[in-house]
PAFIVEX-651021 format. One line per field, with one value per residue (C-alpha): x, y, z. Coordinates in nm, 4 decimals, decimal comma. Example, Ala and Ser with C-alpha at 12.3 -4.5 7.8 and 13.67 -1.06 7.14 Angstrom:
u <- (1,2300/1,3670)
v <- (-0,4500/-0,1060)
w <- (0,7800/0,7140)
END
This chain:
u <- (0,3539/0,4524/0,3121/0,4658/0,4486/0,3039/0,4519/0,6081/0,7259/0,9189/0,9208/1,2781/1,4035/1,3442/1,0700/1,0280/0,7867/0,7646/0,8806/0,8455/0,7777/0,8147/0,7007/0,7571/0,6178/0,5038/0,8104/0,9281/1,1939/1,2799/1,1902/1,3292/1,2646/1,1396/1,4585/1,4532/1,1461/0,9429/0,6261/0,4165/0,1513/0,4027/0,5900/0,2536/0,1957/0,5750/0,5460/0,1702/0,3128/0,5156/0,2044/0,2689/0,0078/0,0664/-0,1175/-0,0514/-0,0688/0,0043/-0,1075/-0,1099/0,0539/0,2188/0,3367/0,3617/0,0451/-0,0874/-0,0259/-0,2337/-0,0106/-0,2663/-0,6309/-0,9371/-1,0255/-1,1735/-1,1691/-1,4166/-1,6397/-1,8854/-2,2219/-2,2468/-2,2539/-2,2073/-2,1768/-1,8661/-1,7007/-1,3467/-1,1609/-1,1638/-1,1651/-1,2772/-1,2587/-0,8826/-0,6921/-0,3934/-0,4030/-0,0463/-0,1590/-0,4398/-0,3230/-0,5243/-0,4731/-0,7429/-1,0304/-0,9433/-1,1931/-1,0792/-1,4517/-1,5242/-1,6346/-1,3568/-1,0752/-1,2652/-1,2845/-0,9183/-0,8186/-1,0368/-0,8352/-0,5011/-0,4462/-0,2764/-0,1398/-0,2341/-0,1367/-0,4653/-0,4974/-0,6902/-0,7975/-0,7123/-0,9394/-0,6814/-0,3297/-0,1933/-0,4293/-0,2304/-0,0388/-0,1348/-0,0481/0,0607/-0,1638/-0,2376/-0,5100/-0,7130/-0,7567/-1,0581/-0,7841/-0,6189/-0,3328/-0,2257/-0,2073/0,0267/0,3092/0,4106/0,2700/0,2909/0,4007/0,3806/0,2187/-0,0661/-0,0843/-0,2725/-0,2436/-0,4564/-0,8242/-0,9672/-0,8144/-0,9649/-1,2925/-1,3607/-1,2287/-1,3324/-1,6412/-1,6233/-1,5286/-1,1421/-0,8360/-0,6936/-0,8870/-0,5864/-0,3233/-0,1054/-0,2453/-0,2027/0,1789/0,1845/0,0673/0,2128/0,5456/0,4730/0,3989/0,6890/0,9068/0,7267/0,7693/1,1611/1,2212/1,0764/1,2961/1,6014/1,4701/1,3987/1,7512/1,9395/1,7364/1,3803/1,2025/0,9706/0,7088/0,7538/0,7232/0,4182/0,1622/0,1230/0,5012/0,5716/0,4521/0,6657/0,9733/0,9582/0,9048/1,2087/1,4313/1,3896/1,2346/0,8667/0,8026/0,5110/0,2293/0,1729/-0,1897/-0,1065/-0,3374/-0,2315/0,1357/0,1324/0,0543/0,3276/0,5521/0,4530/0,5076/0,8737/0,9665/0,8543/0,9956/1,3331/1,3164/1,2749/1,4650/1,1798/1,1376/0,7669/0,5590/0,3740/0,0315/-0,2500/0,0328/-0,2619/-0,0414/0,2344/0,2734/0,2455/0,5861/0,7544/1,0731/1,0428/0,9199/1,2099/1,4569/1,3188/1,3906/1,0509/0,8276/0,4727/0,1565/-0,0641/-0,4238/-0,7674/-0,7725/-1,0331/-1,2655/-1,4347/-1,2548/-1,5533/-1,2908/-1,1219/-0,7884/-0,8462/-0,9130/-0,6144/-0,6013/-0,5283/-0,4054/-0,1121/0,0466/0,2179/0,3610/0,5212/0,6481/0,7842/0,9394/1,1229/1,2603/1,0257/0,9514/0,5648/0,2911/-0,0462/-0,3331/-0,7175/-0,7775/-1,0549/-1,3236/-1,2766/-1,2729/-1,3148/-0,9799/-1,0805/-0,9770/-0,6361/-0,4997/-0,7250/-0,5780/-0,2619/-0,4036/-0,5342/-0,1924/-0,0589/-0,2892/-0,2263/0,1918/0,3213/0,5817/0,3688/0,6454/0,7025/0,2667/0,3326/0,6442/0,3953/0,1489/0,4136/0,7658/0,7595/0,4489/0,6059/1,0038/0,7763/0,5758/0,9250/0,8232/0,9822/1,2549/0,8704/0,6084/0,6758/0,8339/0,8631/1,2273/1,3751/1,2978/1,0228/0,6572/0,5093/0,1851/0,1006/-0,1373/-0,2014/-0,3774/-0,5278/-0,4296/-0,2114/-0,3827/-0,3652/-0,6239/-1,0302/-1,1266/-0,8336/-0,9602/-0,7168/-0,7897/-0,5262/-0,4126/-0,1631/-0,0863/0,1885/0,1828/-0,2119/-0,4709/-0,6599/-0,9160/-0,9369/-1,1668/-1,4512/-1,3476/-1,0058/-0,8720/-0,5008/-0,5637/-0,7779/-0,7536)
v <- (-2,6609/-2,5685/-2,2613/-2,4126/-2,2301/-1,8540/-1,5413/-1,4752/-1,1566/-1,0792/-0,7067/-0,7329/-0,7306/-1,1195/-1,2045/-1,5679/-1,6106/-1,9285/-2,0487/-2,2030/-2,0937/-2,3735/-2,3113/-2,4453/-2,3707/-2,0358/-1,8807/-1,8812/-2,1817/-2,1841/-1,9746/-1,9470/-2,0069/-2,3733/-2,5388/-2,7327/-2,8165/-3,0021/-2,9191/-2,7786/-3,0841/-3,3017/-3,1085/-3,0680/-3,4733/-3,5040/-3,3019/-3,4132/-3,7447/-3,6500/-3,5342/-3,1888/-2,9301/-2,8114/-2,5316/-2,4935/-2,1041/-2,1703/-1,8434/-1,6542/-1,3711/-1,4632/-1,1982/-1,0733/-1,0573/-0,6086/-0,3871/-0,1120/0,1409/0,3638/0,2574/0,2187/-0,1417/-0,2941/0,0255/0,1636/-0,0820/-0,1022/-0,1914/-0,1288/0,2913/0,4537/0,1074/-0,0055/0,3332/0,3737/0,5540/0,8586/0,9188/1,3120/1,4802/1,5361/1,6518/1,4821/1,1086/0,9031/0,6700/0,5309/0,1891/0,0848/-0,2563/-0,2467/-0,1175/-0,3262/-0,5693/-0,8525/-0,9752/-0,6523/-0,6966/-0,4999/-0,8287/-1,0681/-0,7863/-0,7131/-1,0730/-1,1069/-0,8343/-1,0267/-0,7742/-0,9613/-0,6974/-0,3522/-0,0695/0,0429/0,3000/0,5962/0,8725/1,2389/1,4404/1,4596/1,6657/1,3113/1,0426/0,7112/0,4421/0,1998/-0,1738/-0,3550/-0,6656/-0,9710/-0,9749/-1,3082/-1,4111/-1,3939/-1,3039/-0,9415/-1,0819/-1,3305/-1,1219/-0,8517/-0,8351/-0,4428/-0,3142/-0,0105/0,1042/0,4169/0,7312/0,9352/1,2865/1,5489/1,8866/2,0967/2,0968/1,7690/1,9010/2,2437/2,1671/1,8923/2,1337/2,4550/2,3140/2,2169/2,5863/2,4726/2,4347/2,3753/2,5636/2,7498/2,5795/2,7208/2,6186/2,2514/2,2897/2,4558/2,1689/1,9240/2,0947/2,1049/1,6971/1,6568/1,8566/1,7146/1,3697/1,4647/1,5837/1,2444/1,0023/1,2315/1,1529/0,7729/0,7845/0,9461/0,6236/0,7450/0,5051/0,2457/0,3910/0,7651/0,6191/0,8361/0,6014/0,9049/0,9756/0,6353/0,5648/0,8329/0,6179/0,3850/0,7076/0,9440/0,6619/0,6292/0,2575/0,4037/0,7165/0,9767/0,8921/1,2714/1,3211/1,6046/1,7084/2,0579/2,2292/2,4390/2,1548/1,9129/2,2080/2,1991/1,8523/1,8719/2,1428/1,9619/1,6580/1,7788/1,9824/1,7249/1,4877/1,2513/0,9526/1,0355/0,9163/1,1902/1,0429/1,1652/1,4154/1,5978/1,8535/1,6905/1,7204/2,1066/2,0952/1,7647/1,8936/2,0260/1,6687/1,4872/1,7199/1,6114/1,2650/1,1621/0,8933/0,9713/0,7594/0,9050/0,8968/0,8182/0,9559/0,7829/0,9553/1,2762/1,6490/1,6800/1,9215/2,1967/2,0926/1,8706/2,0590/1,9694/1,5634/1,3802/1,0501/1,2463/1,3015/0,9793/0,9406/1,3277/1,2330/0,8884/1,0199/1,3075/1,0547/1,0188/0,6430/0,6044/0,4134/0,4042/0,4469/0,3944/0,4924/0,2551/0,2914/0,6501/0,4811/0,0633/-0,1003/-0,3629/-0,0579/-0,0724/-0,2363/-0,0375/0,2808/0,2060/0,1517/0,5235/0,6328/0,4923/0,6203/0,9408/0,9218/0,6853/0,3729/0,0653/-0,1176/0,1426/0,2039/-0,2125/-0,1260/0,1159/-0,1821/-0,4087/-0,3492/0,0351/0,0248/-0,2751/-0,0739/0,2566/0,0661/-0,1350/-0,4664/-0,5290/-0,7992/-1,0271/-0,8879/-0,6928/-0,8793/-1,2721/-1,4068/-1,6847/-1,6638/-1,3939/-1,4618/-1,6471/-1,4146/-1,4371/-1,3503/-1,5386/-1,2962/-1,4185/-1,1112/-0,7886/-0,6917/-0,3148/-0,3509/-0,3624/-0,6849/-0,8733/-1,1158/-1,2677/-1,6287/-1,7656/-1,5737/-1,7611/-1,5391/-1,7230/-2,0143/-2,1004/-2,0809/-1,7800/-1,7331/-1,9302/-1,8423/-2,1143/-2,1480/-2,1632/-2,5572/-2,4865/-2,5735/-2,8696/-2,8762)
w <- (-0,5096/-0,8464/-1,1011/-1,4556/-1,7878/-1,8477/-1,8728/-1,5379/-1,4827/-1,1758/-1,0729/-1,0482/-1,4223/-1,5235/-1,7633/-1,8999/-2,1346/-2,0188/-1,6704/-1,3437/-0,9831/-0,6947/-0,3693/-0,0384/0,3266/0,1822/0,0578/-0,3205/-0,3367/-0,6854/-1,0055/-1,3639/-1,7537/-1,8235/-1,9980/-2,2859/-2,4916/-2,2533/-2,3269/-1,9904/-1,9979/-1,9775/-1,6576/-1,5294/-1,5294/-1,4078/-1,1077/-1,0398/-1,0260/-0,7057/-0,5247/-0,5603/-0,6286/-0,9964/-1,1629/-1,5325/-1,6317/-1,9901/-2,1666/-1,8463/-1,6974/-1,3539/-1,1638/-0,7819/-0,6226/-0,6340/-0,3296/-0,1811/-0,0332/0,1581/0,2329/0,4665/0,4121/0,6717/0,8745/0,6551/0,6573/0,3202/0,3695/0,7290/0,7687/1,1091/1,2386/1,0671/0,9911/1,2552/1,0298/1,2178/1,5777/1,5329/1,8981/1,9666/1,6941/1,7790/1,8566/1,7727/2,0246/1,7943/1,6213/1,2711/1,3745/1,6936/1,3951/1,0758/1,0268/0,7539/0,7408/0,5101/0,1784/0,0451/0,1272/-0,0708/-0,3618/-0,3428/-0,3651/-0,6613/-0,8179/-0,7749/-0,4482/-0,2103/0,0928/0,1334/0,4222/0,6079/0,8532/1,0127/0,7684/0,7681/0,9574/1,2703/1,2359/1,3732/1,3229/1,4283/1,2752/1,0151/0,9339/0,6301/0,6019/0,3842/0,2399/0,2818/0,6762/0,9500/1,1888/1,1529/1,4006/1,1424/0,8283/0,9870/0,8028/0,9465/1,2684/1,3138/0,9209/0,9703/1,1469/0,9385/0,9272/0,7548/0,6072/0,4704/0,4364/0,6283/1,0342/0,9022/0,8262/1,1021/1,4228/1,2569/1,2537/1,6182/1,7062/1,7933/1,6612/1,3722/1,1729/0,9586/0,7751/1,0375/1,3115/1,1599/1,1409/1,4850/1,6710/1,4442/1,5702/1,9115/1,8786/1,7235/1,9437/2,2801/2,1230/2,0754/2,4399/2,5535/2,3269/2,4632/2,8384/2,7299/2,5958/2,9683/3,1495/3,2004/3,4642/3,3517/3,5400/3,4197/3,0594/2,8808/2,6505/2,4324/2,3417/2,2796/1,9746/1,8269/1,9327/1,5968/1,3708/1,6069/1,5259/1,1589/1,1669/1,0070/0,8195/0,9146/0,6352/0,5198/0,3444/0,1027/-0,2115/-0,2710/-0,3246/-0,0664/0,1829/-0,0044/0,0890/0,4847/0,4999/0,3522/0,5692/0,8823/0,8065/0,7062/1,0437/1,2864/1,0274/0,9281/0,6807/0,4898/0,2291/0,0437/0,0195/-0,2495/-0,3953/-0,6121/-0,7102/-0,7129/-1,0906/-1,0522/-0,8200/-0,9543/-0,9686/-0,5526/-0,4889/-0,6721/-0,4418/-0,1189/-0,2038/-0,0294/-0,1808/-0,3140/-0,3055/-0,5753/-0,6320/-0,5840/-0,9189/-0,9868/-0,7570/-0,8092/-0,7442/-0,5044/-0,2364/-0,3154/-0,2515/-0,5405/-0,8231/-1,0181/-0,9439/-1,2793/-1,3897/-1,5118/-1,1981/-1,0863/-1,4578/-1,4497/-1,0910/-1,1697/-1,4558/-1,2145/-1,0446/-0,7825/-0,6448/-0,7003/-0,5807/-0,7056/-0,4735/-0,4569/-0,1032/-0,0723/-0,0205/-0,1937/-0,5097/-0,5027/-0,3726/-0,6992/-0,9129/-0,8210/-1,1636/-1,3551/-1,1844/-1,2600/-1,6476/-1,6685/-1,5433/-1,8840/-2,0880/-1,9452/-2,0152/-1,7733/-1,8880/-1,8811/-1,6861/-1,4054/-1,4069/-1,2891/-1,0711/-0,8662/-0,8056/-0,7125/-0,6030/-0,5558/-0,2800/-0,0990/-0,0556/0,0205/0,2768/0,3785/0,3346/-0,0127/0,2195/0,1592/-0,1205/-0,4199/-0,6485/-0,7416/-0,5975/-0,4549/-0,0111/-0,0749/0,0372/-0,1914/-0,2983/-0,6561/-0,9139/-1,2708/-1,4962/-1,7619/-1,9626/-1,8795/-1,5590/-1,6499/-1,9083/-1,7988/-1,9007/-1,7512/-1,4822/-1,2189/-1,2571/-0,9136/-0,5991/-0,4033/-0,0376/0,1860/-0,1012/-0,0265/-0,3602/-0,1630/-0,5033/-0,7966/-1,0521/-1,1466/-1,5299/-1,4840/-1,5529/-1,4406/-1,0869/-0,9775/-0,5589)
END
């Protein structure tokens, strides 16, 4: 298959204002500027003539297909209430042994919306009412099977701070229902979880080998990060500590305040996934969300990803997030970056999606106008090199 003519912009520094992408067995084979003065119907009837697929973006925007970096999809279900909600498993406070993957269900709504959007992988996993709430995966986005869109599994390990663990358990009459209660057992996890690597390490027996402690292995040995939800600085501040304790990779998820302590956040070196800013400051803990807050991060040095933790605010939204964030002060080209390239090296899949390059999946999107703007539609979504949506009035592509 072939994508010739359109703006293609790569995520990685290349722009051609007109060029060519050819794909082959789902990878990116070949990409560049369109040499000479050919004009693109007559490459277009060239390579048709070949029997390759050909789309002609001529006047479009081509660029990596959008990443979520931290959502429900699929585990939230929309549409189906009690029914399809597994986001949160809400009796034990600590569950690491919980796996996203086992919940996600790719026949939600919310796939078919985020294709539509040009979003073509997102991370999904449990939300943030345990102190350890399980790991998530990193998933295409356009599939009946959840086995074959993996892409990461597990991505990481979630766990939360602050006011979620409080108000579920407190309301249960048990713990955590203090701040410090949520970094006590946190620590004890972590330090139990330690002990058992260190045993696994001397030759433990297979059949002395504990379900529960396993799962920590992949996070003990640096391979995924803990997935922190933090809105408030005090809580950014807990999560730093502990992770720099027990020597941790993290993601800094929501960041609310993140703004208010940019310069704290830049130090750690930790990554932060900001947002839904989109939603309403309907907690406490989230008085002082703003659109501001990835821009003054990004621009501290921090590497930023922009979030609509779906189905918070609409996963569909994503672009349009990332919009706001430049109205509000961010660069236009790093507000992009933290759709594309910066989510996928957070999340640690950037070796496949993130950016447009030669051996890279090929999952792209063909805007027909700069997909940060409102009424920009994504006209062609290609995931692993396959037309996943293709908009009815668009005449580049004829199947």
């Amino acid at each position: 298959m072939y994508i010739i003519g359109g703006k293609i912009v790569t995520m990685e520094g290349d722009v051609w204002e007109n060029g060519y992408i050819c794909i082959e067995n789902g990878k990116i084979r070949e990409l560049g500027p369109v040499e000479g003065k050919a004009p693109v119907p007559a490459l277009v009837e060239k390579f048709s003539s070949g029997k390759n697929e050909v789309i002609d973006a001529s006047g479009c925007i081509v660029m990596p297909g959008l990443i979520e970096a931290h959502c429900h999809m699929g585990i939230t279900e929309e549409k189906k209430g009690m029914e399809g909600d597994d986001c949160n498993e809400t009796v034990e406070p600590i569950t690491p042994y919980l796996r996203a993957v086992d919940a996600v269900n790719p026949m939600d709504a919310a796939f078919d919306d985020a294709v539509r959007a040009g979003i073509t992988s997102a991370m999904i996993g449990p939300g943030s009412s345990n102190v350890v709430g399980g790991s998530f995966v990193f998933v295409k986005t356009h599939g009946r099977s959840i086995d074959r869109l993996i892409v990461k599994n597990p991505a990481a390990m979630k766990v939360a701070f602050g006011e979620n663990p409080k108000v579920n358990y407190s309301g249960q009459g048990k713990s955590p229902s203090t701040r410090m209660a949520i970094a006590a057992m946190l620590r004890q996890e972590l330090f139990q979880a330690r002990q058992y690597e260190q045993k696994r390490r001397a030759g433990m027996k297979t059949e002395d080998r504990d379900f529960r402690y396993e799962c920590w292995l992949p996070v003990l040995a640096g391979e995924i990060p803990l997935k922190a939800h933090v809105h408030r600085a005090d809580d950014i501040f807990t999560a730093i500590r502990i992770a720099e304790e027990f020597q941790l990779d993290m993601t800094l998820d929501h960041c609310s305040e993140g703004h208010l302590i940019a310069r704290e956040v830049a130090a750690s070196g930790f990554p932060a996934i900001v947002g839904p800013d989109l939603a309403s400051r309907n907690k406490i803990e989230v008085q002082n969300m703003a659109f501001k807050t990835v821009g003054i991060l990004n621009r501290k040095g921090v590497k930023t990803a922009i979030t609509t933790d779906h189905p918070v605010s609409l996963i569909q939204s994503l672009p349009i997030c990332a919009g706001l964030a430049v109205k509000a002060g961010m660069k236009e080209e790093e507000a992009l970056k933290s759709i594309t390239i910066y989510p996928a090296q957070i999340c640690r899949v950037s070796d496949r999606v993130g950016s447009l390059r030669a051996g890279k999946d090929a999952d792209i999107s063909i805007f027909d106008g700069n997909p940060l703007e409102v009424s920009t539609k994504a006209l062609c979504v290609l995931i692993d090199g396959e037309v996943a949506y293709c908009d009815e009035n668009f005449g580049g592509y004829q199947p």
